[in-house]
PDB file with SEQRES, HELIX, SHEET and CRYST1 records, atoms N, CA, C and O in Angstrom:
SEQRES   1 A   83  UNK UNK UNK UNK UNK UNK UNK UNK UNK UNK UNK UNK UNK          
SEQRES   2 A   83  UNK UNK UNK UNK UNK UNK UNK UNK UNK UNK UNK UNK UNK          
SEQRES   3 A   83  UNK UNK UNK UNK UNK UNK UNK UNK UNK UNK UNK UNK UNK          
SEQRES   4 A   83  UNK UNK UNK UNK UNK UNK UNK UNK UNK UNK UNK UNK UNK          
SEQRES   5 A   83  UNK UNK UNK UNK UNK UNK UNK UNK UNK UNK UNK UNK UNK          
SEQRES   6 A   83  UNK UNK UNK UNK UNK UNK UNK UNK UNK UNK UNK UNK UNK          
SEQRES   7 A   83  UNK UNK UNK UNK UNK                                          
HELIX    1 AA1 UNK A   13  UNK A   26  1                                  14    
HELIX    2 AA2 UNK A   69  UNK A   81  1                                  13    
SHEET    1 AA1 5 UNK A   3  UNK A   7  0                                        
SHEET    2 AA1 5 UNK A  56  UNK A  62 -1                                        
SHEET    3 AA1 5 UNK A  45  UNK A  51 -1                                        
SHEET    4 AA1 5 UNK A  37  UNK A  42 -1                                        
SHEET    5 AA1 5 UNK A  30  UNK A  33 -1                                        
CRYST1    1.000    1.000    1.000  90.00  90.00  90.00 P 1           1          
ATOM      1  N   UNK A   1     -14.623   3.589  -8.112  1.00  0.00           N  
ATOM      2  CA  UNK A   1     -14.623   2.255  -7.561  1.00  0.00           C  
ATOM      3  C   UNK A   1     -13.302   2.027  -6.818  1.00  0.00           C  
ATOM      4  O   UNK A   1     -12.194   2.165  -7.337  1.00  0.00           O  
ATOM      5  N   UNK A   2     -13.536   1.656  -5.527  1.00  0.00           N  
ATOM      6  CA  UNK A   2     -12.253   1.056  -4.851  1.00  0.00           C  
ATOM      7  C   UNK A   2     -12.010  -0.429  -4.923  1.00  0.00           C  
ATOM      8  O   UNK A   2     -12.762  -1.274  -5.408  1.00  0.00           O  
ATOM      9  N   UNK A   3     -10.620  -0.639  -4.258  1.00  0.00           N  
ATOM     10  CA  UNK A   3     -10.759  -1.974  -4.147  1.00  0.00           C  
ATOM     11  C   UNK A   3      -9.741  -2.395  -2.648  1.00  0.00           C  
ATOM     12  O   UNK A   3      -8.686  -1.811  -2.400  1.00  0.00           O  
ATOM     13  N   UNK A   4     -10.098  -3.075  -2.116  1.00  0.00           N  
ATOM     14  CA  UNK A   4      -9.205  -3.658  -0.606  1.00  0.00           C  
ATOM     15  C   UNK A   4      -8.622  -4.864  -0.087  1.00  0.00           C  
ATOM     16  O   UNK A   4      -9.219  -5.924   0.098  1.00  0.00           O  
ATOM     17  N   UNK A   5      -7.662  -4.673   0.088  1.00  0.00           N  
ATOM     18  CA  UNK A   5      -6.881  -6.262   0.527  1.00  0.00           C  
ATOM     19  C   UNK A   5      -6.517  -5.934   2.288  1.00  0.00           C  
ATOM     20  O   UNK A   5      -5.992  -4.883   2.657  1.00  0.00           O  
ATOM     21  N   UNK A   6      -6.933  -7.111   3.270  1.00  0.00           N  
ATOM     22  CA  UNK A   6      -5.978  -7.030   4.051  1.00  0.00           C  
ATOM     23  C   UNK A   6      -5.089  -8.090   4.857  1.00  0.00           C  
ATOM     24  O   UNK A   6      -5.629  -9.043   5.419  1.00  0.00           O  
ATOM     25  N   UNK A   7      -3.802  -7.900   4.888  1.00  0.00           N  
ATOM     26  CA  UNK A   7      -2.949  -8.684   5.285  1.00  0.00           C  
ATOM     27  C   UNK A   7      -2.528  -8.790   6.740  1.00  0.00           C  
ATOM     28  O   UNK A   7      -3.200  -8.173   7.565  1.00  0.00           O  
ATOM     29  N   UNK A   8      -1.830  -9.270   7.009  1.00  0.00           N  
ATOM     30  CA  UNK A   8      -0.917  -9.222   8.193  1.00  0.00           C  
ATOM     31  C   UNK A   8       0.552  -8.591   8.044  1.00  0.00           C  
ATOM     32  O   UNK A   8       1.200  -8.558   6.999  1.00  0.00           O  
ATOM     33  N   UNK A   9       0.862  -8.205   9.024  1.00  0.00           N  
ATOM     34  CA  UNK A   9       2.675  -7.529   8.456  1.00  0.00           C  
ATOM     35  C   UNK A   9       3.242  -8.366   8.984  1.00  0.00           C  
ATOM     36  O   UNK A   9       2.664  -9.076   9.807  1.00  0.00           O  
ATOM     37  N   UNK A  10       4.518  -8.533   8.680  1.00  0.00           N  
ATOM     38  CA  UNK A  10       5.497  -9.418   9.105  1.00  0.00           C  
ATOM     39  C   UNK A  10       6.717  -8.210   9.415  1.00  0.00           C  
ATOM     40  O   UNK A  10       7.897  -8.538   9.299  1.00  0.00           O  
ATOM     41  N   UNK A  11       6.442  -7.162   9.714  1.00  0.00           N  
ATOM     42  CA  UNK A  11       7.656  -6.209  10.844  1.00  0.00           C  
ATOM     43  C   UNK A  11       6.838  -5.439  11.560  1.00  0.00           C  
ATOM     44  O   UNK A  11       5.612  -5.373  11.658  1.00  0.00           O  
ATOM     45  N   UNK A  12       7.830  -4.804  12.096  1.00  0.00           N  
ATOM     46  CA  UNK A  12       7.034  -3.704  12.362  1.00  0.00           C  
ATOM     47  C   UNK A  12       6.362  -2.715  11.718  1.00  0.00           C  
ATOM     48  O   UNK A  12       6.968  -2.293  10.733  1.00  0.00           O  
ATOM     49  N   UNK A  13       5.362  -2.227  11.933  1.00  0.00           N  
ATOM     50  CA  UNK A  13       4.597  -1.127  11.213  1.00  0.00           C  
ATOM     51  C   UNK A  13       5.528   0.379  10.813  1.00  0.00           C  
ATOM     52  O   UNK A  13       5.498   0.866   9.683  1.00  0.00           O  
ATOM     53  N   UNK A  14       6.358   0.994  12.007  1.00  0.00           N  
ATOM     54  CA  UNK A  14       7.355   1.355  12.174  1.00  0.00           C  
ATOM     55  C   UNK A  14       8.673   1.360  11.184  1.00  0.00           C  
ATOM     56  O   UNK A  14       9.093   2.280  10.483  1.00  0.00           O  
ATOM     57  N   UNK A  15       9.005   0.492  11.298  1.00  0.00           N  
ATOM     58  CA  UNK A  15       9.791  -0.363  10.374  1.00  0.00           C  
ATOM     59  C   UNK A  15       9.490   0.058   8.937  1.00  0.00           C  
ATOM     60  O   UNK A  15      10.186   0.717   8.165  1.00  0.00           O  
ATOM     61  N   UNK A  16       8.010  -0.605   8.727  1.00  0.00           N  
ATOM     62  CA  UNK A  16       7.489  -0.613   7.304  1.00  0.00           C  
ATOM     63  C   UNK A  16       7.447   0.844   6.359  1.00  0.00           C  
ATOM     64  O   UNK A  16       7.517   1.088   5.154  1.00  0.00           O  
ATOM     65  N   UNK A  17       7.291   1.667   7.625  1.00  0.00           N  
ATOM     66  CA  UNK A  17       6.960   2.802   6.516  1.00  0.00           C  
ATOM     67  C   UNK A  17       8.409   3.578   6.672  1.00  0.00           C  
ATOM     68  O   UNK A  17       8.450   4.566   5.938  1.00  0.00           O  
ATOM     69  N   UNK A  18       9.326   3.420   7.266  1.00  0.00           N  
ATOM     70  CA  UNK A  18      10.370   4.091   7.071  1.00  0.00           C  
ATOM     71  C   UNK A  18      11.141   3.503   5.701  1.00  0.00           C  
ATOM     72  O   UNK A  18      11.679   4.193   4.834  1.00  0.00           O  
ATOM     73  N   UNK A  19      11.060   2.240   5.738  1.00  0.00           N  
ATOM     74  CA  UNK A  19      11.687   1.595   4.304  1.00  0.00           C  
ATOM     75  C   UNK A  19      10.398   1.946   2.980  1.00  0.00           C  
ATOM     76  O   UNK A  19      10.875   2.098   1.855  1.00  0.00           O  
ATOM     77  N   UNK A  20       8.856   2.067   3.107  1.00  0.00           N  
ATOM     78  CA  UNK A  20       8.290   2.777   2.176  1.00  0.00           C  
ATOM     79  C   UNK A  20       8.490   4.721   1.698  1.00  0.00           C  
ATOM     80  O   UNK A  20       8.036   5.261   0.689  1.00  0.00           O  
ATOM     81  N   UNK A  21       9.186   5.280   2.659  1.00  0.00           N  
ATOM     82  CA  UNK A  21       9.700   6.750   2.681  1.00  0.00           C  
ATOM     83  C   UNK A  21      10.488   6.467   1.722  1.00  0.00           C  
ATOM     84  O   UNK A  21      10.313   7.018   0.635  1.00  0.00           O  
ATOM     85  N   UNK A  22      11.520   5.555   1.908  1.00  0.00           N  
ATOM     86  CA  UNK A  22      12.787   5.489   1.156  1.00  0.00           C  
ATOM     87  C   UNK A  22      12.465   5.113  -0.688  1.00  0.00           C  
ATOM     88  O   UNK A  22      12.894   5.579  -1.744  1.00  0.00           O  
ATOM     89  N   UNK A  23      11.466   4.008  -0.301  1.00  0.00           N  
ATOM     90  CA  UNK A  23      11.089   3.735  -1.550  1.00  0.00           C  
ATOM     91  C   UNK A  23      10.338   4.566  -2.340  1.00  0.00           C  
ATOM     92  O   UNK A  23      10.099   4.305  -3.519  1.00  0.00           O  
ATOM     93  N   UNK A  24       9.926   5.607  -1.743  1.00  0.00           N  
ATOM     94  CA  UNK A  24       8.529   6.657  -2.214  1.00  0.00           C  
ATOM     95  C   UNK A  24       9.700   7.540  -3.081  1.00  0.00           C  
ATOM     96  O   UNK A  24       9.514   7.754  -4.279  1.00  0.00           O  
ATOM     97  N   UNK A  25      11.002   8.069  -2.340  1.00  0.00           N  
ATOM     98  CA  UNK A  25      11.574   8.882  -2.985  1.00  0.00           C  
ATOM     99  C   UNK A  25      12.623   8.576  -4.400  1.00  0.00           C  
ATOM    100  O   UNK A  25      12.757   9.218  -5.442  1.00  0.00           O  
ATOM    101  N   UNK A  26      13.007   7.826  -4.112  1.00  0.00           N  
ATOM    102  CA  UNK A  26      13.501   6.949  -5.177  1.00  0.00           C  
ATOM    103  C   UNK A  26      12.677   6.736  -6.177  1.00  0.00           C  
ATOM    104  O   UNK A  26      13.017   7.353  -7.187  1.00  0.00           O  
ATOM    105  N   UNK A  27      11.542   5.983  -6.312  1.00  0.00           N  
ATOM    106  CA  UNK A  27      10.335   6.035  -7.506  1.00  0.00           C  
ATOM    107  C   UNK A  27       9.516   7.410  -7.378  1.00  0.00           C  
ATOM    108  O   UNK A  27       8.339   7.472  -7.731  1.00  0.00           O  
ATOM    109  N   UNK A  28      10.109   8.349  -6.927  1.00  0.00           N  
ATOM    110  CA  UNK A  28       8.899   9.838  -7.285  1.00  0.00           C  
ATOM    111  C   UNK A  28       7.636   9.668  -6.872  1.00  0.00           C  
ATOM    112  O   UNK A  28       6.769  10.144  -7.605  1.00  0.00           O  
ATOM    113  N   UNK A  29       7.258   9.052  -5.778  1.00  0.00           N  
ATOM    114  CA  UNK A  29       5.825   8.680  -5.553  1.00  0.00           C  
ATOM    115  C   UNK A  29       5.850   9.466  -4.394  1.00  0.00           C  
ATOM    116  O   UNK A  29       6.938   9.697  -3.865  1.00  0.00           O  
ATOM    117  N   UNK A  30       4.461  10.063  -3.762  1.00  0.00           N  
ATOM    118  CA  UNK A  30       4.381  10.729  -3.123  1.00  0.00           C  
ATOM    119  C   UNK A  30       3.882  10.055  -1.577  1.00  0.00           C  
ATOM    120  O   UNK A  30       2.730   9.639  -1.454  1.00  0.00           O  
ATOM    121  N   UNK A  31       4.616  10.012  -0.725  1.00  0.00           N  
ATOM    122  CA  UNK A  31       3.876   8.860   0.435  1.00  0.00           C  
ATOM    123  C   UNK A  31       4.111   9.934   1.694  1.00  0.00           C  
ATOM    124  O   UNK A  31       5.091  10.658   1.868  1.00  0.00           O  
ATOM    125  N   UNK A  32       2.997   9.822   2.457  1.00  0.00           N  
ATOM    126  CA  UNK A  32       2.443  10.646   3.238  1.00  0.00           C  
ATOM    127  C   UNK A  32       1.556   9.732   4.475  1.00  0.00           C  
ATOM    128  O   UNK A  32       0.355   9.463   4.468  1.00  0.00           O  
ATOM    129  N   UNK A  33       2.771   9.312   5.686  1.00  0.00           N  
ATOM    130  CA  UNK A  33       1.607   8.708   6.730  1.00  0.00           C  
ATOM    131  C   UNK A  33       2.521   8.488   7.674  1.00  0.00           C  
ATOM    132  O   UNK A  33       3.599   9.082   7.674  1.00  0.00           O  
ATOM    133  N   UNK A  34       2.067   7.324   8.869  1.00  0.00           N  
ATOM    134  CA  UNK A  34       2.591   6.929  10.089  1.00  0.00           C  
ATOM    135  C   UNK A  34       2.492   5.777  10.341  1.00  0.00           C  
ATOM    136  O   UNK A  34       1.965   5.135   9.432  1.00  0.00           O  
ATOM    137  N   UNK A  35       2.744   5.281  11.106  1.00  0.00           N  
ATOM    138  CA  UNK A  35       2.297   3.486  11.617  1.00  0.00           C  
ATOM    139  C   UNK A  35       1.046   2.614  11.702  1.00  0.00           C  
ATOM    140  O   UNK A  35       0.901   1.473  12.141  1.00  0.00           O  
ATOM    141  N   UNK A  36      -0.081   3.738  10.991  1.00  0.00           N  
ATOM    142  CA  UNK A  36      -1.294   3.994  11.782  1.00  0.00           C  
ATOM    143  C   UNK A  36      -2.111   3.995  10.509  1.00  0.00           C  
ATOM    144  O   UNK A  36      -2.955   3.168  10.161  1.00  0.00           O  
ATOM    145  N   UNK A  37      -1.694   5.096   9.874  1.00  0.00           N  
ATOM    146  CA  UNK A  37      -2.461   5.435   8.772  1.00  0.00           C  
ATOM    147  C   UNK A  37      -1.658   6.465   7.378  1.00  0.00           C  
ATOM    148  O   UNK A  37      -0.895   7.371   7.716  1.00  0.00           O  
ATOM    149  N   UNK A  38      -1.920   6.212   5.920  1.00  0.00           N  
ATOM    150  CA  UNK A  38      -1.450   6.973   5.217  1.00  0.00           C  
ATOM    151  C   UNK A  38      -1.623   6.704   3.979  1.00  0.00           C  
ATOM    152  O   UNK A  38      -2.436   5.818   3.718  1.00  0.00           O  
ATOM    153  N   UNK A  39      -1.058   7.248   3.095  1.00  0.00           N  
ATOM    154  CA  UNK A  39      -1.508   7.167   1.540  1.00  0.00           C  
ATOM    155  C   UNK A  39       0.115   7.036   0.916  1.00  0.00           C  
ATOM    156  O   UNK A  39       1.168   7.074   1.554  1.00  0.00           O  
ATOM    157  N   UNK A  40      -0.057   6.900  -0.293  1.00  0.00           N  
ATOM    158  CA  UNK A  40       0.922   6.688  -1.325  1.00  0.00           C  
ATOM    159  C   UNK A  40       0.176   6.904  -2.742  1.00  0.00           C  
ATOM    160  O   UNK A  40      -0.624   6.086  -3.197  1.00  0.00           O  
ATOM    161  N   UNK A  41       0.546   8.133  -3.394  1.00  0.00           N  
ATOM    162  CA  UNK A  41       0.215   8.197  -4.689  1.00  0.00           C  
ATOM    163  C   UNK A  41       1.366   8.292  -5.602  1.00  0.00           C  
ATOM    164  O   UNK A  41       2.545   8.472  -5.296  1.00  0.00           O  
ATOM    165  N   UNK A  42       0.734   8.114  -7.022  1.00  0.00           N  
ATOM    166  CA  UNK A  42       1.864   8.482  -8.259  1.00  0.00           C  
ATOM    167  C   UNK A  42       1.760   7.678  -9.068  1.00  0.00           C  
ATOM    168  O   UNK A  42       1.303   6.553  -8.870  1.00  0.00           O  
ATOM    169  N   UNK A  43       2.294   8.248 -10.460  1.00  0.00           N  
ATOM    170  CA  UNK A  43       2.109   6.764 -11.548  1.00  0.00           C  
ATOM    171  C   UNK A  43       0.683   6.705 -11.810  1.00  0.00           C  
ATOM    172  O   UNK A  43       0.259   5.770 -12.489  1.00  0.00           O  
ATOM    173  N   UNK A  44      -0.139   7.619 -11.339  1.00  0.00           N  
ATOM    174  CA  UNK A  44      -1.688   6.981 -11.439  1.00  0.00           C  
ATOM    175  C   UNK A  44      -2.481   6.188 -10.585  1.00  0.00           C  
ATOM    176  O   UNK A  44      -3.654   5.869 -10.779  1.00  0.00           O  
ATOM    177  N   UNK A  45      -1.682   5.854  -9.514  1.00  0.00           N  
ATOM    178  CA  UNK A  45      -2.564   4.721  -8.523  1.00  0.00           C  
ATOM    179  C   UNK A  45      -2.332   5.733  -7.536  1.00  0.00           C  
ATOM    180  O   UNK A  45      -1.308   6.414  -7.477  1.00  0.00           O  
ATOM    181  N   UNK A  46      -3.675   5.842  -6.479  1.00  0.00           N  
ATOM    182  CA  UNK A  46      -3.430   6.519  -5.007  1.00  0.00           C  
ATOM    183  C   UNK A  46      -4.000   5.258  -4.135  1.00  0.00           C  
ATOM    184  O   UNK A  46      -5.174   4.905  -4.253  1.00  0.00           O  
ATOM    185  N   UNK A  47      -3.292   4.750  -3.449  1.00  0.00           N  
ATOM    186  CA  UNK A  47      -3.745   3.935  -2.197  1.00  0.00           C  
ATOM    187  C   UNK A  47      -3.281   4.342  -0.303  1.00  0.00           C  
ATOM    188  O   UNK A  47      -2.283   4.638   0.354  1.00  0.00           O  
ATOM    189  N   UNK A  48      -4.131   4.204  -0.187  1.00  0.00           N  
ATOM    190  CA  UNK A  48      -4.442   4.376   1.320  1.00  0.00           C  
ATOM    191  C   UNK A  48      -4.497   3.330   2.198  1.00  0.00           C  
ATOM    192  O   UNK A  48      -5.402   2.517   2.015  1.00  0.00           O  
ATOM    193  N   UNK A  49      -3.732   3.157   3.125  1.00  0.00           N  
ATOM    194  CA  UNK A  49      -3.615   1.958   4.077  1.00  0.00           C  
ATOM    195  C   UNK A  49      -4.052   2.338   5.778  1.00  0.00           C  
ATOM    196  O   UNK A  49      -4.104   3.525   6.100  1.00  0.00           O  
ATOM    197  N   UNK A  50      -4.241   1.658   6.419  1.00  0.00           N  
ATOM    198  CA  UNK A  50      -5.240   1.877   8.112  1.00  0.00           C  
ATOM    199  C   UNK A  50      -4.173   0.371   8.728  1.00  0.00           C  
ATOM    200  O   UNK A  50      -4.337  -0.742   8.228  1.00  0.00           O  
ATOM    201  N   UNK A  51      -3.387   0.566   9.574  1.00  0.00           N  
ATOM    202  CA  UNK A  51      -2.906  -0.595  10.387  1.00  0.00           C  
ATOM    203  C   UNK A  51      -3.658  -0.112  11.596  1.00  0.00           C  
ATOM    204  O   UNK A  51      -4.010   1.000  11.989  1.00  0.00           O  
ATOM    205  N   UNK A  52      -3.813  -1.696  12.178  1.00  0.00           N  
ATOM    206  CA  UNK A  52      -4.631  -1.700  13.245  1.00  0.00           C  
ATOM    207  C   UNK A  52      -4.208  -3.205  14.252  1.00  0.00           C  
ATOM    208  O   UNK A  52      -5.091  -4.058  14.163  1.00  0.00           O  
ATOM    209  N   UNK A  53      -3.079  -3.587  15.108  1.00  0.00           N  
ATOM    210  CA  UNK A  53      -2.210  -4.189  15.709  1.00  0.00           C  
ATOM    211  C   UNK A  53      -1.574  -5.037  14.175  1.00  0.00           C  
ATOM    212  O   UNK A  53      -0.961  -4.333  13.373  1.00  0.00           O  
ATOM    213  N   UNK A  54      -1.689  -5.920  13.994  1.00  0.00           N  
ATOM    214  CA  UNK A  54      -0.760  -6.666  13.418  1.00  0.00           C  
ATOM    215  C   UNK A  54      -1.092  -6.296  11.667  1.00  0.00           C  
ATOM    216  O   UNK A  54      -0.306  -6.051  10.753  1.00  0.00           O  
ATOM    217  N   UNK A  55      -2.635  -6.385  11.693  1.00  0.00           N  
ATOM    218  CA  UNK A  55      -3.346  -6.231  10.154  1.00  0.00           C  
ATOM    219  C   UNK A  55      -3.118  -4.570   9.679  1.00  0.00           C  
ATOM    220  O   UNK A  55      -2.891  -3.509  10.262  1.00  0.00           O  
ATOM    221  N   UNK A  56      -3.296  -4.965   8.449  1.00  0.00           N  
ATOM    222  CA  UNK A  56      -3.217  -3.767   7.512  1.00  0.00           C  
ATOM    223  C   UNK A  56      -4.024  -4.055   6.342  1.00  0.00           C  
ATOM    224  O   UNK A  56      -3.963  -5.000   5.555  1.00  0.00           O  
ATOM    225  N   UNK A  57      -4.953  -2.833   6.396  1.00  0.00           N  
ATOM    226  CA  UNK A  57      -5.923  -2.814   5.347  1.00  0.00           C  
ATOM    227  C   UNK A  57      -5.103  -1.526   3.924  1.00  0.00           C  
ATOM    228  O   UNK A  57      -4.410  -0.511   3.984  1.00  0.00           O  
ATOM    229  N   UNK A  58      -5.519  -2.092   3.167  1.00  0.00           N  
ATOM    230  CA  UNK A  58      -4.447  -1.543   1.717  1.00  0.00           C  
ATOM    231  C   UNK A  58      -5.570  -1.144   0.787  1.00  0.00           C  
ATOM    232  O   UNK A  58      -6.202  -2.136   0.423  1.00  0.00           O  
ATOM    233  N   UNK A  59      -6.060   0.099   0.241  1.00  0.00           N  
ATOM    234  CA  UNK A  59      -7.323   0.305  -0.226  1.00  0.00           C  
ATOM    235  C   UNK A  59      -6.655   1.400  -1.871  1.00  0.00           C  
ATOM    236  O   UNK A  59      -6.007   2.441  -1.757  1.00  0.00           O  
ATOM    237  N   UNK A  60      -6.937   0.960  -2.795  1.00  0.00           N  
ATOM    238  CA  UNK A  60      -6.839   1.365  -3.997  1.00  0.00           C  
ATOM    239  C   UNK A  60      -7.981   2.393  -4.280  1.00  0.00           C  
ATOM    240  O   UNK A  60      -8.946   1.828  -4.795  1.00  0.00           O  
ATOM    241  N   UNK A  61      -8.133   3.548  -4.123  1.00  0.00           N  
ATOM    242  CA  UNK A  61      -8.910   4.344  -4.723  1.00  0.00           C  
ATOM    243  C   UNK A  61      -8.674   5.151  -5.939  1.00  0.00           C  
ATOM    244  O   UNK A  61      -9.568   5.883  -6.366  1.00  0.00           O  
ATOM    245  N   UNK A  62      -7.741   5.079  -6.412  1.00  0.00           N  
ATOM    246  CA  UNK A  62      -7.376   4.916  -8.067  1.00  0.00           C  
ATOM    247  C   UNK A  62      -6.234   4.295  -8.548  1.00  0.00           C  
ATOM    248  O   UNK A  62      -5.149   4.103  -8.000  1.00  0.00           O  
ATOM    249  N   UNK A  63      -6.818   3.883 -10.142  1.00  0.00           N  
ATOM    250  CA  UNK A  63      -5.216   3.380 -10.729  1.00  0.00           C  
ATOM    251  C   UNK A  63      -5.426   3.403 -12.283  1.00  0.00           C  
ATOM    252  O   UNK A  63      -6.568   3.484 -12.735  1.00  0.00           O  
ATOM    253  N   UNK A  64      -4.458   3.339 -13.005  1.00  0.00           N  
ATOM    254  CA  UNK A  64      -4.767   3.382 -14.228  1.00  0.00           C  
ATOM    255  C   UNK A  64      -5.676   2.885 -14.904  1.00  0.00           C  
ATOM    256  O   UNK A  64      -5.981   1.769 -14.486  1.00  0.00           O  
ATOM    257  N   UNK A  65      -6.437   3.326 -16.051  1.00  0.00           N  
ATOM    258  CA  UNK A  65      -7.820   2.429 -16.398  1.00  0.00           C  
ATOM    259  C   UNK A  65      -7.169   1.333 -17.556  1.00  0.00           C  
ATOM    260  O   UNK A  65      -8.023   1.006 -18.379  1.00  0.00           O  
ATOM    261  N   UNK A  66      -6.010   0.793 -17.745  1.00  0.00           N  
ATOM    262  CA  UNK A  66      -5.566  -0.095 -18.642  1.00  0.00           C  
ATOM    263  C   UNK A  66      -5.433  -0.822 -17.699  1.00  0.00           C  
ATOM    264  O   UNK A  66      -5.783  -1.940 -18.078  1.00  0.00           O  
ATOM    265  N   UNK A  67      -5.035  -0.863 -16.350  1.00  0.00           N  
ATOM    266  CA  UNK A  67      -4.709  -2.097 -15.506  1.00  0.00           C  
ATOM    267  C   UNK A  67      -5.923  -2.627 -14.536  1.00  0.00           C  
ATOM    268  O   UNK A  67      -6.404  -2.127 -13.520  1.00  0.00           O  
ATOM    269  N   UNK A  68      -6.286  -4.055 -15.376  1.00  0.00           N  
ATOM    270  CA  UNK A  68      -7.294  -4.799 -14.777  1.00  0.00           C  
ATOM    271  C   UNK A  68      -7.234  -4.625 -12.968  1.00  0.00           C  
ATOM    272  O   UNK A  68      -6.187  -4.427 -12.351  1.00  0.00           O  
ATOM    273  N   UNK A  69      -8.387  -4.733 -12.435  1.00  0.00           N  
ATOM    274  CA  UNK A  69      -8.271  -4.652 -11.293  1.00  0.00           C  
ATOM    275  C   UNK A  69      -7.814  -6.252 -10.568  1.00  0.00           C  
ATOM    276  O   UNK A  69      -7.255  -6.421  -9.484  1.00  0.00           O  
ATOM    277  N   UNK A  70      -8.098  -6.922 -11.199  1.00  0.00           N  
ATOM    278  CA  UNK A  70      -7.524  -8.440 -10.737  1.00  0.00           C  
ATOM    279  C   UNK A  70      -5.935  -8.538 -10.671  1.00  0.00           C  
ATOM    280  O   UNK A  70      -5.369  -9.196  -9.798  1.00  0.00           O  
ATOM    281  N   UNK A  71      -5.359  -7.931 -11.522  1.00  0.00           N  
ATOM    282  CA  UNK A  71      -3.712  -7.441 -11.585  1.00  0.00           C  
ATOM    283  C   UNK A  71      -3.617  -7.194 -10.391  1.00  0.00           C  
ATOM    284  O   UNK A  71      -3.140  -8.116  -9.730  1.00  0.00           O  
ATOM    285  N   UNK A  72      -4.074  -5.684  -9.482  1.00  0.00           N  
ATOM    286  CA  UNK A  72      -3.963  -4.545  -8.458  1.00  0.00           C  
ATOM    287  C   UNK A  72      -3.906  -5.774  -7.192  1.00  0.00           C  
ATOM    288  O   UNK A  72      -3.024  -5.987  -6.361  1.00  0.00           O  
ATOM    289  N   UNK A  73      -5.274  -6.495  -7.435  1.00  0.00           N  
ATOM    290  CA  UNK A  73      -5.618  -7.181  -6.371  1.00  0.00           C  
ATOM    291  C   UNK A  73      -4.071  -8.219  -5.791  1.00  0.00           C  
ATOM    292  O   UNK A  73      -3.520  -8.374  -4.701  1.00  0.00           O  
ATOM    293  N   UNK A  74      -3.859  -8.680  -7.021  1.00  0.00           N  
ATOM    294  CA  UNK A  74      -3.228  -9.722  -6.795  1.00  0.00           C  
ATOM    295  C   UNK A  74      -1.509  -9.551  -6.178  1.00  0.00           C  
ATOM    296  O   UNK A  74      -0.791 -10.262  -5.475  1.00  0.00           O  
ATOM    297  N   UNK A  75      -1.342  -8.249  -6.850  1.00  0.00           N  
ATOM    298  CA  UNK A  75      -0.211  -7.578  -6.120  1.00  0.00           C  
ATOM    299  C   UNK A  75      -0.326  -6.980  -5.253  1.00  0.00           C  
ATOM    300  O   UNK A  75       0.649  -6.457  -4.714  1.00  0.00           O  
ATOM    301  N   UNK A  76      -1.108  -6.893  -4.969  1.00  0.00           N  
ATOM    302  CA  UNK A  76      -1.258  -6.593  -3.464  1.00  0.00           C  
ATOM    303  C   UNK A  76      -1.450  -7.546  -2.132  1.00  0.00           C  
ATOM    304  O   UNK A  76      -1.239  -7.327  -0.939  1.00  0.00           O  
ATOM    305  N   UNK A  77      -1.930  -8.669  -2.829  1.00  0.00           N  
ATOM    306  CA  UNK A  77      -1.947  -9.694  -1.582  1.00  0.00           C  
ATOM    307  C   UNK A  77      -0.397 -10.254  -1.279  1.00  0.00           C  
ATOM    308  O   UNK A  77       0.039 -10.729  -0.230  1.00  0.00           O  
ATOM    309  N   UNK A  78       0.402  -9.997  -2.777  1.00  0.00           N  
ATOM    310  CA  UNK A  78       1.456 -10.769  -2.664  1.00  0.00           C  
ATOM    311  C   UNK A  78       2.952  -9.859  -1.678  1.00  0.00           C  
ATOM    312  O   UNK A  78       4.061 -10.344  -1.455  1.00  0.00           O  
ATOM    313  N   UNK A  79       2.429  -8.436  -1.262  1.00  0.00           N  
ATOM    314  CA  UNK A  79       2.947  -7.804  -0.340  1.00  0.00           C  
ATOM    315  C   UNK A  79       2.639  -8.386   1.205  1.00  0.00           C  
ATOM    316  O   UNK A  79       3.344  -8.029   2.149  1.00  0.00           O  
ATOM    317  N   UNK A  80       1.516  -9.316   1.370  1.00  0.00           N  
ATOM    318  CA  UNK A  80       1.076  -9.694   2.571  1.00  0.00           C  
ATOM    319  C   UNK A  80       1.598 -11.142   2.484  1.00  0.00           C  
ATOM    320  O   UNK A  80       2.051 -11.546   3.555  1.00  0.00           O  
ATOM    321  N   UNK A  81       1.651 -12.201   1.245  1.00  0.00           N  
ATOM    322  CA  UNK A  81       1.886 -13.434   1.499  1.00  0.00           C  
ATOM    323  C   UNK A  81       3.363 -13.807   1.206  1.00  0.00           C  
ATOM    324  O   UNK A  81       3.839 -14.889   1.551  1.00  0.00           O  
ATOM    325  N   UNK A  82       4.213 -12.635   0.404  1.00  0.00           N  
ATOM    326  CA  UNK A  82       5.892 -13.632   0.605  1.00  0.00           C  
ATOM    327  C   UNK A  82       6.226 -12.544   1.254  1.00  0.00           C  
ATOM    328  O   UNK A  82       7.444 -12.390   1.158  1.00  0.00           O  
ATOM    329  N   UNK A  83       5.584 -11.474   2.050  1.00  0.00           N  
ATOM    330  CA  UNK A  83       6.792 -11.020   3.357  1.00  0.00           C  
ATOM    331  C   UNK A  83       7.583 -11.912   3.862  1.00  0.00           C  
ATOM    332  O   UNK A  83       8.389 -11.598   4.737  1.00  0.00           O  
TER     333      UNK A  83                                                      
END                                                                             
C-alpha cells in the first residue's frame, strides 16, 4: 500500500535537493535523484517524489508497520505547509 501528498515548494527544486543530499548523509539515509525526480530510503520508509513546475508529488511506498499511516500523511503535508 502506498500513500501520496502533494504540495507546492517554496524554493527552488534545485535548491531543495542539494540541502536533502546534505541531510541524507548526515542521517544515513540513502537519497538518490534530481530536480525532477528521486527517492530517499532508510530507517524503513522508501519515498519517491516527481516535481513537475512548482508542485511536488511525495509518495510513501514503504514505512514501518508500527507507524500509523495518518502520522506519515501528516508529516508530510507539514513539509509543504510551514515551508
Amino acid at each position: 500500500m502506498t500513500r501520496s501528498v502533494t504540495g507546492e515548494l517554496k524554493e527552488d527544486p534545485d535548491v531543495i535537493v542539494q540541502k536533502l543530499y546534505k541531510m541524507a548523509q548526515k542521517h544515513d539515509v540513502e537519497f538518490q535523484g534530481d530536480s525532477a525526480t528521486g527517492f530517499a530510503k532508510g530507517k524503513g520508509f522508501h519515498v519517491e517524489y516527481k516535481v513537475e513546475g512548482t508542485m511536488c508529488t511525495l509518495t510513501v511506498t514503504k514505512k514501518p508497520m508500527l507507524i500509523p499511516w495518518a502520522l506519515v500523511e501528516s508529516q508530510l503535508e507539514k513539509l509543504f505547509n510551514n515551508g
